[in-house]
C-alpha positions, 0 to 999 in steps of 0.5 A: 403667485406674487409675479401674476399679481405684480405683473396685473397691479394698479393703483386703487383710489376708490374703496368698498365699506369692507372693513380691513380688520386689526388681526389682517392688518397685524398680520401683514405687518408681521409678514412685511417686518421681515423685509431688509433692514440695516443693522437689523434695527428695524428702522420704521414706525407705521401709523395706522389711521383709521378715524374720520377726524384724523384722516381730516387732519391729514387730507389737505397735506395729502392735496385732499386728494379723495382717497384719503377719506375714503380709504378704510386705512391710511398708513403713514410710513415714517423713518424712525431712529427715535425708537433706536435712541431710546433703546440706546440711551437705556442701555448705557449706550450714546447714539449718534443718528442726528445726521442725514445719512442715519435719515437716509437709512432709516428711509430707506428701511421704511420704504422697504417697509412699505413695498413689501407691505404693498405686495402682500396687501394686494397678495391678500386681496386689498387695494393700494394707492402710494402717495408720494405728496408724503415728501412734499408737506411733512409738517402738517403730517408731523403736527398731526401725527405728533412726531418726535424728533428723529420721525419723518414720514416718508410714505403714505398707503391708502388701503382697503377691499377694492371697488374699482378695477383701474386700468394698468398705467404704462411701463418702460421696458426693462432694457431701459433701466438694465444696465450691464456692470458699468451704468450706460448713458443714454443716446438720443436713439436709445430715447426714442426707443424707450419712450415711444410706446409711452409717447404714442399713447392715446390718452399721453397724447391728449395731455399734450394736446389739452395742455398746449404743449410740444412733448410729453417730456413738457407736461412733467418739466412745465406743469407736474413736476415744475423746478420751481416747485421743486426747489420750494418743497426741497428748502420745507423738506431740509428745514422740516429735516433739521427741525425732526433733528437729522441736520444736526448743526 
């Protein structure tokens, strides 16, 4: 059942040399295009990479993180409302999709796009990585996708017949991000409560050690995820927005 196999998933970094075949990965496309999406319009496009030359091209935005050459496949998921205004301006139609919220819609489909994909992947077996680097260097990805105007890739998915078992990462409880008809802010108590499992894991435990820190809380706020990177990558992220054609001035 999809439950058992969401309830047992991991990230696979490492793969077999098993070939993931065209007709397997046509199929899963089929399958995940029935996900929802605005409008009915479908507002993605899925570039398969497969060549050695081309996962070389879109390793160093990725961090060069290993499993983009070693992975069988590397799926890029873009928002796509290029496709859409083609069709529109072929049937005598004027489209309007130069704006943040068409981006945001259209995001939204591709990443719908790519969840549902994950899970009949590894319904079927297959190994995934989500690689949320995608956001941080669209550029390199755009230059070396050739992507028009109105693409912007949202999510890359590594993908292949597995060589690894990772262990399971850790999860907040469902209390935690439940709310019950109005959204509930939380209390230093509820904090505590949420986050101690997490906290009291051996190897979160050691992060903080290693890096000389106070908190876990520290790791992701000083090193990870700094505000300084984020304001950087969000100014390249809106400028990348404007040059793709969704800022229109």
């Amino acid at each position: 059942m999809l439950k058992d196999v969401m309830m047992s998933r991991a990230s696979v970094r490492k793969y077999s040399d098993k070939e993931v075949s065209d007709e397997m990965l046509n199929e899963l496309f089929e399958a995940s295009a029935r996900t929802q999406t605005m409008g009915n319009l479908q507002l993605y496009s899925v570039v398969v990479t497969r060549s050695e030359e081309m996962k070389e091209k879109l390793a160093p935005a990725h961090f060069n993180q290993p499993m983009v050459k070693g992975a069988p496949v590397v799926l890029t998921i873009c928002a796509d409302f290029n496709r859409t205004s083609v069709w529109c301006k072929n049937r005598k139609a004027e489209p309007g999709y130069d704006n943040m919220l068409s981006f945001v819609n259209a995001a939204s489909d591709a990443l719908l796009f790519a969840q549902t994909f994950s899970c009949l992947a590894e319904e079927a077996g297959l190994g995934i990585c989500y690689l949320g680097t995608t956001v941080y260097m669209p550029g390199m990805i755009i230059d070396a996708l050739q992507l028009p105007k109105l693409v912007m890739p949202v999510a890359t998915l590594t993908v292949g017949w597995p060589a690894e078992e990772p262990a399971l990462s850790d999860r907040l409880p469902v209390a935690s991000f439940v709310h019950s008809e109005t959204y509930r802010d939380y209390l230093p108590a509820d904090i505590d409560k949420y986050y101690k499992e997490k906290e009291a894991l051996p190897e979160n435990q050691k992060f903080v050690e290693i890096n000389q820190k106070e908190t876990l809380a520290q790791i992701f706020t000083d090193i990870r995820y700094t505000k300084r990177d984020n304001v950087a990558l969000s100014a390249s992220f809106m400028e990348t927005l404007r040059k793709q054609g969704f800022l229109s001035d």
